[in-house]
Backbone bond lengths (Angstrom), bond angles and torsions (degrees), N, CA, C in turn:
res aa  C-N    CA-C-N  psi(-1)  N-CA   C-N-CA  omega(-1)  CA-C   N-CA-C  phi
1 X - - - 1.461 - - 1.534 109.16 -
2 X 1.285 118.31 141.56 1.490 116.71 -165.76 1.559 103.79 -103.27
3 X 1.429 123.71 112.40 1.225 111.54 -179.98 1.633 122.03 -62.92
4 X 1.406 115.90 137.68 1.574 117.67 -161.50 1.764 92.19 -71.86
5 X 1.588 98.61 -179.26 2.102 96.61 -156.67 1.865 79.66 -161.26
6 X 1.164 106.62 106.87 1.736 113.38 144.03 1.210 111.35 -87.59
7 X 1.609 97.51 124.26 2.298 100.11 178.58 1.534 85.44 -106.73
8 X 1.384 112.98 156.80 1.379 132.81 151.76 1.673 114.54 -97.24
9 X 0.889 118.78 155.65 1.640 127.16 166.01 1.269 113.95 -154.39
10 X 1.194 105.17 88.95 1.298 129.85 172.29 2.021 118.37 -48.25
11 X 1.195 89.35 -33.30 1.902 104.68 -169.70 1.274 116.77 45.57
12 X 1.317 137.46 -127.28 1.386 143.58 -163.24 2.031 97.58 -110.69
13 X 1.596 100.63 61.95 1.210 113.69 172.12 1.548 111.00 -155.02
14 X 1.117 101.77 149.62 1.746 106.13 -165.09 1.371 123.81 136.92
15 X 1.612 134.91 118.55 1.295 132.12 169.34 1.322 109.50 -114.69
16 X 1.452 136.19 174.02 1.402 138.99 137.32 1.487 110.43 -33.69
17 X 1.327 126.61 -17.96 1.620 116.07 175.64 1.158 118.64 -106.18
18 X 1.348 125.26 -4.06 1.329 142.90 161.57 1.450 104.55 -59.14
19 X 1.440 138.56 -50.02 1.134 126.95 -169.50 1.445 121.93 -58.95
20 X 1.162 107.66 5.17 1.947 130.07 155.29 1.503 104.42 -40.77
21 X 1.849 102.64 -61.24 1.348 100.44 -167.70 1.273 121.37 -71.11
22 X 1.379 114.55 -6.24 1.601 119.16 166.52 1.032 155.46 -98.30
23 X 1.445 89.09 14.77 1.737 137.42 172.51 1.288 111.96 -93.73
24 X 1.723 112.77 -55.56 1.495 106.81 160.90 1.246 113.77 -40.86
25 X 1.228 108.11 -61.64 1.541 118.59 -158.63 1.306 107.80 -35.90
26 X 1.713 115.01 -48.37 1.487 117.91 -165.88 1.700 94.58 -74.66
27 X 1.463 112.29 -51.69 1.597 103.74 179.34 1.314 139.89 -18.65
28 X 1.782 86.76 -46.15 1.715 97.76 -173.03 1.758 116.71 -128.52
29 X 1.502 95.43 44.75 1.474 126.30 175.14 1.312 102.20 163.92
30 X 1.671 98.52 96.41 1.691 138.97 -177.24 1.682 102.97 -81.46
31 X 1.744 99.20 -60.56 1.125 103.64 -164.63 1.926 100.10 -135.40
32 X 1.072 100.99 88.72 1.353 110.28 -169.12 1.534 102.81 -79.18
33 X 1.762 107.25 130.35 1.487 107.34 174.73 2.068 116.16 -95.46
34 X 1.417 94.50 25.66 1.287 98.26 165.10 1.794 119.72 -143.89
35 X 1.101 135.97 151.02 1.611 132.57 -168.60 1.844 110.95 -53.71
36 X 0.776 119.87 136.82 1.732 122.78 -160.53 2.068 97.82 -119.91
37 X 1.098 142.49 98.09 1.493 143.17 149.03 1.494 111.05 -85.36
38 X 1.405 96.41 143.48 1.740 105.47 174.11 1.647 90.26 -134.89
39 X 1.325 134.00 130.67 1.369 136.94 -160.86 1.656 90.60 -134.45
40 X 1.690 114.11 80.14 1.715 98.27 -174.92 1.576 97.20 -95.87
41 X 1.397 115.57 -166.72 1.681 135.23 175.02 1.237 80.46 -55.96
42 X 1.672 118.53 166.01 1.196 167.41 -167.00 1.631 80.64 -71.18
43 X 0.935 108.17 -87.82 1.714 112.06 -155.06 1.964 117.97 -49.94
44 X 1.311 107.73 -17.18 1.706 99.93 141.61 0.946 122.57 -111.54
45 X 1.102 145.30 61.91 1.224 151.77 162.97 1.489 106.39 -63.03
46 X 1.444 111.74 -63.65 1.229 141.62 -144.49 2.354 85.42 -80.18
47 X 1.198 90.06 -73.05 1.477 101.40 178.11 1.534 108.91 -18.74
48 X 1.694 95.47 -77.13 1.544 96.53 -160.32 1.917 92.40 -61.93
49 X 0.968 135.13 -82.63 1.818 137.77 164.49 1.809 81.72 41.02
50 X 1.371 85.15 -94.81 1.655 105.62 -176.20 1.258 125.15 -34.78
51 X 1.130 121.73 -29.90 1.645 139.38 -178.33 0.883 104.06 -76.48
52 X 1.804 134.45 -44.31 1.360 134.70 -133.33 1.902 90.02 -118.24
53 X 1.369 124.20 0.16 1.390 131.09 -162.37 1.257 111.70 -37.65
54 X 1.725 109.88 -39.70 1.385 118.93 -164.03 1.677 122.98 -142.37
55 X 1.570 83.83 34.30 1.450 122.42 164.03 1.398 118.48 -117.92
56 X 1.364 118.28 147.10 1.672 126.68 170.54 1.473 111.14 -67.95
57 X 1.531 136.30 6.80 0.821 134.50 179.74 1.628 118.53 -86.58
58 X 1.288 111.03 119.43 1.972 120.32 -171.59 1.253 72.92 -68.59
59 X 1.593 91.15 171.51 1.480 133.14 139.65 1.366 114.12 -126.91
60 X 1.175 105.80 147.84 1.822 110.44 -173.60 1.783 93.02 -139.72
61 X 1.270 83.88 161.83 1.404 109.23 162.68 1.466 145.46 -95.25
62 X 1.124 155.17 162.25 1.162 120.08 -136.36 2.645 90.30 -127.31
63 X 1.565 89.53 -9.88 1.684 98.44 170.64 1.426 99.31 171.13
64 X 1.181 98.97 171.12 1.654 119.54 -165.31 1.609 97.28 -145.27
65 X 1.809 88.27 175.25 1.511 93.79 -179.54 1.483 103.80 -114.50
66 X 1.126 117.02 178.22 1.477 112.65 173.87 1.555 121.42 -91.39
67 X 1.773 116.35 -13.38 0.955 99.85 -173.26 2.095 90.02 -113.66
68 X 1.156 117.44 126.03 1.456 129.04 146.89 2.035 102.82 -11.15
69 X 0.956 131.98 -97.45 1.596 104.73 -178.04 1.558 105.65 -126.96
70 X 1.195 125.11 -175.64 1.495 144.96 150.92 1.571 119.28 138.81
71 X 1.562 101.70 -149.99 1.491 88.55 -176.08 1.367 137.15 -96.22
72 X 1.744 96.50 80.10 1.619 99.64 173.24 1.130 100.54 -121.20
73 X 1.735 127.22 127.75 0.893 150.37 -146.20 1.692 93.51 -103.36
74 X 0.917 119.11 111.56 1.899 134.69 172.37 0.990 113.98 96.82
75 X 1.192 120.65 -14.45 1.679 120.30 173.15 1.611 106.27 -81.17
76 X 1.585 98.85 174.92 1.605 134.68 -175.94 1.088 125.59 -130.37
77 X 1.465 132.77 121.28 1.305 127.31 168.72 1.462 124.13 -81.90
78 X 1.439 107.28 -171.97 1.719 107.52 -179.62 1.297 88.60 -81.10
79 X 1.110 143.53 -60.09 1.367 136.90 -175.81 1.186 115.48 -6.57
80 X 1.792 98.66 -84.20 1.276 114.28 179.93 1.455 127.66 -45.54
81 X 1.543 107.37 -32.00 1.556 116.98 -176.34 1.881 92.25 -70.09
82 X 1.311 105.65 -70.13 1.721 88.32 -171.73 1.232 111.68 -53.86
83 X 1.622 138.42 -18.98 1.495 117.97 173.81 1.024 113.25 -69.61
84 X 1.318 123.49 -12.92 1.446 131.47 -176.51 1.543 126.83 -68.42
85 X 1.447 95.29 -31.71 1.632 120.01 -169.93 1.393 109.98 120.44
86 X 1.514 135.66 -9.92 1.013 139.50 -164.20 1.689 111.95 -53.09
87 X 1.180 144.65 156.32 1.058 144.34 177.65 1.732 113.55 -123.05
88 X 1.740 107.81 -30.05 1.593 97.28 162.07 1.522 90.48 173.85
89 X 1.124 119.53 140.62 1.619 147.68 166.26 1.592 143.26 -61.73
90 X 1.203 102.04 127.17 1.867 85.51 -162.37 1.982 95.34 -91.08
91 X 1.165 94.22 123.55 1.612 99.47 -173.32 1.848 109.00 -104.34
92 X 1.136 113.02 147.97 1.617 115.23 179.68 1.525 117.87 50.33
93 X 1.148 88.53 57.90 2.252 102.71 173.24 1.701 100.07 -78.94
94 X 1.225 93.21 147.93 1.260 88.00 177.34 1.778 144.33 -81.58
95 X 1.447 66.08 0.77 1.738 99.21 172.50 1.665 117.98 -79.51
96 X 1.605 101.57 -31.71 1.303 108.02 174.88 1.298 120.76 -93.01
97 X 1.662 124.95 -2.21 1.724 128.32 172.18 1.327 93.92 -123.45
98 X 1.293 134.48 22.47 1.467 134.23 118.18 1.861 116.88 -69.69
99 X 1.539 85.81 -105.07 1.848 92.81 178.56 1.885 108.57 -31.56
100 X 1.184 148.23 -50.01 1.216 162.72 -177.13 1.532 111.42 -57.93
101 X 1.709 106.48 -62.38 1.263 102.23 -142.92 1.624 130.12 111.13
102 X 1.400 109.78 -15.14 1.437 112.72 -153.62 1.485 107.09 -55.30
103 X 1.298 150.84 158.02 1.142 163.72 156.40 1.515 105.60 -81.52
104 X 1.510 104.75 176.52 1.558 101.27 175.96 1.726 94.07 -90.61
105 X 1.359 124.09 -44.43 1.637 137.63 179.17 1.950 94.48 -36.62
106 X 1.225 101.45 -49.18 1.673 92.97 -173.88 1.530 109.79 -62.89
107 X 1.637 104.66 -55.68 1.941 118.78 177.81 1.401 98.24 -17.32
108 X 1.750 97.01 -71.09 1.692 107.11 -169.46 1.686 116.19 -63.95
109 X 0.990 114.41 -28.51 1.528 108.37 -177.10 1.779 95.21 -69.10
110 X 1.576 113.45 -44.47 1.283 128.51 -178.63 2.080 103.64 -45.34
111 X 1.093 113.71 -48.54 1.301 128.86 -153.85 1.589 100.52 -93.59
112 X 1.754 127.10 -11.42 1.005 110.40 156.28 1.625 131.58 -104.77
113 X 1.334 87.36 6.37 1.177 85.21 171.53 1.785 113.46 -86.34
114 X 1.139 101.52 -35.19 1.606 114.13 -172.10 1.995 95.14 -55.68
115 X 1.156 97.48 -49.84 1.749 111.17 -170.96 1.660 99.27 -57.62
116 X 1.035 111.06 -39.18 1.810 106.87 -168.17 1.115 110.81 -91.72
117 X 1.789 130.95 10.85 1.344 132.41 175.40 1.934 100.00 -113.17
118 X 1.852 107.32 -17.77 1.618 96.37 170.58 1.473 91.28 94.24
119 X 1.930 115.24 8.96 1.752 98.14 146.09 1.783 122.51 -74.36
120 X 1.147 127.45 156.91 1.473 116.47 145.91 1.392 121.04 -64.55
121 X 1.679 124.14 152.30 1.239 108.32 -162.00 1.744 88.80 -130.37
122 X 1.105 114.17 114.78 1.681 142.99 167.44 1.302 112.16 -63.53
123 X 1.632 121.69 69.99 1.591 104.83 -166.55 1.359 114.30 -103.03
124 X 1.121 145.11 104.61 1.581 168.31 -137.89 1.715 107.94 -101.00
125 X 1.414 99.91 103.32 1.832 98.74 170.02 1.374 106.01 -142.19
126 X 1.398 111.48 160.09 1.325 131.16 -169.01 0.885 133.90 167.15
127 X 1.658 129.93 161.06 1.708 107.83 -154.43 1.434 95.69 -110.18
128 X 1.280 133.50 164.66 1.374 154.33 108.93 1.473 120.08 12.84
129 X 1.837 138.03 115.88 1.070 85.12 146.15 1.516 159.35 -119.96
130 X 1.487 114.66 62.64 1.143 121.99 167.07 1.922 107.00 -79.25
131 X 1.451 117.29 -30.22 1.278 132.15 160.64 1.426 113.52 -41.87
132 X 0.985 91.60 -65.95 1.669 106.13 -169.61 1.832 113.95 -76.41
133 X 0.940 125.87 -8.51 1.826 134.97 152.17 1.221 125.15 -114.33
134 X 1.892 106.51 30.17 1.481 121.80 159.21 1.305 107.58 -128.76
135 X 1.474 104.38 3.18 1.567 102.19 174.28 1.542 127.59 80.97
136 X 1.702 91.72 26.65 1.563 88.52 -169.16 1.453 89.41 -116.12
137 X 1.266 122.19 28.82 1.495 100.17 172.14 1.875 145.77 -70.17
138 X 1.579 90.14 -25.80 1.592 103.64 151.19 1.675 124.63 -56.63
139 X 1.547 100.42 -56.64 1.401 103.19 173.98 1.023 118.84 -34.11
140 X 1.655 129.86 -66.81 0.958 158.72 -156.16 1.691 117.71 -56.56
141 X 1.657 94.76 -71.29 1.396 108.23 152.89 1.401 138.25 -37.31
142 X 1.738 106.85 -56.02 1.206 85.21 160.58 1.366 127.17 -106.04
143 X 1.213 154.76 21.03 1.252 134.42 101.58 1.625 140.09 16.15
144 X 1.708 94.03 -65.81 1.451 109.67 175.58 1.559 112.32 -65.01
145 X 1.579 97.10 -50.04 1.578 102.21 176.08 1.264 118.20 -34.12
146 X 1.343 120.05 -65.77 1.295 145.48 -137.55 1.632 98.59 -92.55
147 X 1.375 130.40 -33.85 1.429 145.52 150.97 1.559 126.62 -70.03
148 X 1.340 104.32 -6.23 1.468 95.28 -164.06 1.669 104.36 -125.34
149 X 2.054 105.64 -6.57 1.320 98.59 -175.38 1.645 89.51 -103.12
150 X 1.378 97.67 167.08 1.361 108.88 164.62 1.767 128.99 -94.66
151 X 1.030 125.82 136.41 1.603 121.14 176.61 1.520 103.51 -33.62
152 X 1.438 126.65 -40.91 1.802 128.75 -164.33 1.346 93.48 -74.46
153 X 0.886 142.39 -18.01 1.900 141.21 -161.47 1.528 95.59 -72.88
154 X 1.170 113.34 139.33 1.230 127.87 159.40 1.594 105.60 -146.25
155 X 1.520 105.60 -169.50 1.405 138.15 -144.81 1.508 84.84 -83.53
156 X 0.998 130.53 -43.04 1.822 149.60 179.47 1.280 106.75 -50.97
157 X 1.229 99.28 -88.57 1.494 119.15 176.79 1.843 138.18 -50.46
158 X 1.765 86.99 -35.69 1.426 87.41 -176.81 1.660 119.68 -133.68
159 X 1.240 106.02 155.13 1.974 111.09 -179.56 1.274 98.09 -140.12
160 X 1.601 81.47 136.41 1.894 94.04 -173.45 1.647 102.90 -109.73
161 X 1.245 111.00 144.16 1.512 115.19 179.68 1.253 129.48 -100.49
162 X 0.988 139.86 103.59 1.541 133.49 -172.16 1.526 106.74 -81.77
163 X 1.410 129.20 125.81 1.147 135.51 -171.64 1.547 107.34 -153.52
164 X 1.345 105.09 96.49 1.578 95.36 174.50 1.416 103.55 -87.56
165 X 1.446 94.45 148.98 1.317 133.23 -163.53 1.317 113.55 -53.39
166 X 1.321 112.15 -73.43 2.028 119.77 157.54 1.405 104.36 -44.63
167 X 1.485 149.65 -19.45 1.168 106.88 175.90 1.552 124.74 -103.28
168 X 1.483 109.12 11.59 1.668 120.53 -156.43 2.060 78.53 -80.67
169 X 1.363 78.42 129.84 1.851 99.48 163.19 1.804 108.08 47.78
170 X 1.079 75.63 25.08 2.129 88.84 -171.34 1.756 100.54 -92.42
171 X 1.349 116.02 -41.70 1.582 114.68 178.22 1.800 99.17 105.52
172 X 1.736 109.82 -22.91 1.634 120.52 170.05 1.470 122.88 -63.00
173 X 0.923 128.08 146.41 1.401 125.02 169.09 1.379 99.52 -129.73
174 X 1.368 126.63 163.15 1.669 135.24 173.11 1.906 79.64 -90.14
175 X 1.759 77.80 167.39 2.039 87.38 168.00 1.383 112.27 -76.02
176 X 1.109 90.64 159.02 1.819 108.91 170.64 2.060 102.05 -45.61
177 X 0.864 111.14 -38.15 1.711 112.92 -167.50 1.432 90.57 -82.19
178 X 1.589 136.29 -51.96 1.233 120.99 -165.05 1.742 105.21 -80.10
179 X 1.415 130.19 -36.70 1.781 122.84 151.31 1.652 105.55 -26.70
180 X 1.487 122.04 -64.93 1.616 114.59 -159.49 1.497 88.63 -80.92
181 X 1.162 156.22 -14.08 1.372 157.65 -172.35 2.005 99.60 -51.43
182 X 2.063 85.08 -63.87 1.505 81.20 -178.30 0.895 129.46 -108.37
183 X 1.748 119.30 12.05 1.457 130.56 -167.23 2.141 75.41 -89.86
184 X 1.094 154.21 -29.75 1.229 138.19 179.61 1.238 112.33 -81.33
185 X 1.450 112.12 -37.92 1.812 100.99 171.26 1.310 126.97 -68.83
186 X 1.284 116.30 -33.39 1.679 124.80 167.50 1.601 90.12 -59.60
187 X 1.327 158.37 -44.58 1.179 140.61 -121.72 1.516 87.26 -113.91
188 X 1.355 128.58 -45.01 1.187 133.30 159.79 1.615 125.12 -63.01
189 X 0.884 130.22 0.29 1.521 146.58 -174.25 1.574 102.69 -105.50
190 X 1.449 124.67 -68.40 1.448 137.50 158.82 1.856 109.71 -37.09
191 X 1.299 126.20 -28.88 1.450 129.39 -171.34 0.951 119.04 -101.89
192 X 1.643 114.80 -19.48 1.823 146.52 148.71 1.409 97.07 -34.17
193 X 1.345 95.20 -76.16 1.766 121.23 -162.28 1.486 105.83 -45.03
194 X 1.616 101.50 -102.47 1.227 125.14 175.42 1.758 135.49 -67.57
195 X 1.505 101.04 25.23 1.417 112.87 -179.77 1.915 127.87 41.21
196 X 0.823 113.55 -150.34 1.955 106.43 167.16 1.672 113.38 -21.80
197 X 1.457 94.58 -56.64 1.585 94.47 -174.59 1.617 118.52 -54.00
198 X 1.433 115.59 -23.78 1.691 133.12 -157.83 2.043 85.69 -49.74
199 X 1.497 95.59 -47.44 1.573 104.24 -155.67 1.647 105.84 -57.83
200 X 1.199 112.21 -34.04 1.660 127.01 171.80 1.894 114.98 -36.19
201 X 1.269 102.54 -54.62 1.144 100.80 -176.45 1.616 141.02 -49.53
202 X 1.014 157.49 129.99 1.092 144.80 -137.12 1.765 95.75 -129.40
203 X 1.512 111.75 112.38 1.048 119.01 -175.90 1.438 123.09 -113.81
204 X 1.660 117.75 112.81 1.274 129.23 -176.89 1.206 119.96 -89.18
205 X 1.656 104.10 146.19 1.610 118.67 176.18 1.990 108.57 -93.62
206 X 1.059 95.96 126.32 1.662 92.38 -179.72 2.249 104.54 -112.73
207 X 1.002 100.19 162.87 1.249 99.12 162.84 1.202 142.05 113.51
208 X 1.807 120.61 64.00 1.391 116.50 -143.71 1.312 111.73 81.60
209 X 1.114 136.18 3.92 1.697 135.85 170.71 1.737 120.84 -30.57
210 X 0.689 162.86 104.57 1.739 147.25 -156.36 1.536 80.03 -138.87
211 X 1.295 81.30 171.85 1.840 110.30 171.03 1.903 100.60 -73.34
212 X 1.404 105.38 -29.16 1.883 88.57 -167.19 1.292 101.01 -93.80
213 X 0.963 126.39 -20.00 1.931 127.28 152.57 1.030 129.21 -72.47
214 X 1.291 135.16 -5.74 1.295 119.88 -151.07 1.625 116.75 -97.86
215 X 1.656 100.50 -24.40 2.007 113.83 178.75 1.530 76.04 -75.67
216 X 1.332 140.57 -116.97 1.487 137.45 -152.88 1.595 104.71 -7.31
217 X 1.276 110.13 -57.41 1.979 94.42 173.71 1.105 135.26 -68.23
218 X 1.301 130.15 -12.18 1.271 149.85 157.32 1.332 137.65 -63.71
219 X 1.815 84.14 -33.54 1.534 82.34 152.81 1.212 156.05 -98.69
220 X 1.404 91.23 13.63 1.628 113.93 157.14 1.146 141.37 -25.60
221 X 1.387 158.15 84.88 0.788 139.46 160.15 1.925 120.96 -13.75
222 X 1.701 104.44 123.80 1.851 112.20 174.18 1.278 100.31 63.27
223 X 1.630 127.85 21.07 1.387 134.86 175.13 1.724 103.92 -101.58
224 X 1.703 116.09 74.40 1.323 102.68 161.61 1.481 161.38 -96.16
225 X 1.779 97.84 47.90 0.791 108.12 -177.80 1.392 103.86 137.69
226 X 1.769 134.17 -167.56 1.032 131.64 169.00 1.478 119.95 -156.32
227 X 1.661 108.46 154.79 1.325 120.05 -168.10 1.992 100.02 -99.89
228 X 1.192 112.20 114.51 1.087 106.42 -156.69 1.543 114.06 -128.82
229 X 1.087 129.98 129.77 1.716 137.14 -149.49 1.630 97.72 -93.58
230 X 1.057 105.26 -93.28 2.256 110.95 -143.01 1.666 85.07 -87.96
231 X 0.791 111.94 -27.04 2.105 105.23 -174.10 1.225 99.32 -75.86
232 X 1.273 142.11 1.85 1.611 136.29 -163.04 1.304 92.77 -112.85
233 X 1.342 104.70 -15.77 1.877 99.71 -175.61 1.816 118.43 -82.88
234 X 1.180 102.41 -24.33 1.525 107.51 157.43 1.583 111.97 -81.08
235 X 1.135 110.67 131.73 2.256 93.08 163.99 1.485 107.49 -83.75
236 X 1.375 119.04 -13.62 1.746 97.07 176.81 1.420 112.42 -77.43
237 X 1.929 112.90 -38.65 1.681 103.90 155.19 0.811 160.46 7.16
238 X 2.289 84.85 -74.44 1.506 113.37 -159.35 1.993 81.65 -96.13
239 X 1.023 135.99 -21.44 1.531 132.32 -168.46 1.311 111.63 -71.86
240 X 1.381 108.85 -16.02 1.577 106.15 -168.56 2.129 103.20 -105.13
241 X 1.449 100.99 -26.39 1.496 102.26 159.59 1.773 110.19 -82.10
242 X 1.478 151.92 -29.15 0.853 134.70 117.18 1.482 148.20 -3.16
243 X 1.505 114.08 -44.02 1.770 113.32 -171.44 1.363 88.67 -83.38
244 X 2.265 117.55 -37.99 1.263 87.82 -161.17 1.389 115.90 -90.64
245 X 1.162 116.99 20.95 1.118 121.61 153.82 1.811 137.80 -48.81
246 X 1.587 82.84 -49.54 1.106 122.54 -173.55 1.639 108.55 -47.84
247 X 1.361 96.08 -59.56 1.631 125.45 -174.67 1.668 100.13 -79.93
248 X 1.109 121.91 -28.91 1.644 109.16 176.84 1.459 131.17 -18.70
């Protein structure tokens, strides 16, 4: 049975006074019966870490570099993220092989490094939608999959995110039939790959997530859970896409 996983993604949001919301968070989920990530900017990493010591609540990171240290000027390694407190990294957003460039060859170079320091690796694909009303959204998807995971990934280690592209912070959602469309082909694609283990993996829906959507997505079939943007930034928000998690 795959334990269900609420991610946060905070992105290029977060202060020292924000860590308010991660106090609620613990307030009003003590003892959460499903896996809890908060993935803020770099600069709490370390903060919340400490906060969360003796709570089930991860912290993740939001990317890494591929090489362990040297001279790249603004970047972060896995290193640094687990010295940080980090617990595992959201790799290949689609925000970052947009704005970036990233390739899927980088994701995966990205995703072994995170894997060989003992982060979890959050690997994020999804189509476009000019992709996705030409009908290439399978293609596409798996493509990314298949480029963006690494041979070391397993059911343990890694969760892949499905996030189409048009709907991140869009207010859109695809239908309930086109969510189970590819939450079964990723699930069948991963079982291709990595045989018995394929089923291990824990595969998230990202994208517009709210509290009044979020039981209908859950109940998806190979829907475990979700990687979830601007609602994670409140904790009463993110608590109400959380409970129904809970209840899924």
């Amino acid at each position: 049975m795959r334990r269900k996983l609420a991610a946060g993604n905070w992105k290029m949001n977060g202060i020292g006074i924000d860590l308010e919301q991660l106090d609620r968070l613990m307030e009003l989920h003590p003892n959460p019966t499903v896996d809890l990530m908060i993935c803020p900017p770099a600069t709490l990493i370390h903060p919340m870490a400490a906060k969360t010591s003796e709570h089930p609540i991860h912290i993740g990171g939001q990317d890494c570099h591929t090489n362990e240290k040297g001279a790249h000027t603004g970047d972060i390694s896995a290193v640094m993220l687990d010295d940080a407190g980090a617990r595992a990294v959201i790799l290949g957003h689609s925000e970052r092989r947009a704005d970036h460039g990233e390739t899927d060859a980088v994701v995966a170079s990205k995703s072994v490094a995170a894997l060989e320091i003992g982060l979890t690796a959050v690997i994020c694909i999804g189509e476009t939608l000019e992709e996705r009303e030409s009908g290439k959204t399978l293609d596409v998807v798996g493509e990314q999959l298949a480029g963006s995971t690494p041979d070391i990934a397993n059911g343990g280690n890694t969760v892949i995110a499905y996030e189409p592209v048009w709907a991140i912070g869009t207010g859109k959602i695809p239908t309930l039939e086109q969510i189970a469309e590819v939450h079964n082909f990723i699930r069948a694609e991963l079982e291709k790959r990595f045989g018995e283990d394929g089923k291990a993996f824990r595969v998230l829906y990202g994208g517009s997530v709210k509290p009044s959507n979020a039981a209908e997505i859950f109940a998806i079939d190979n829907v475990d859970g979700a990687l979830v943007g601007g609602a994670s930034l409140k904790a009463d928000d993110f608590s109400g896409i959380i409970t129904a998690l809970e209840n899924a």
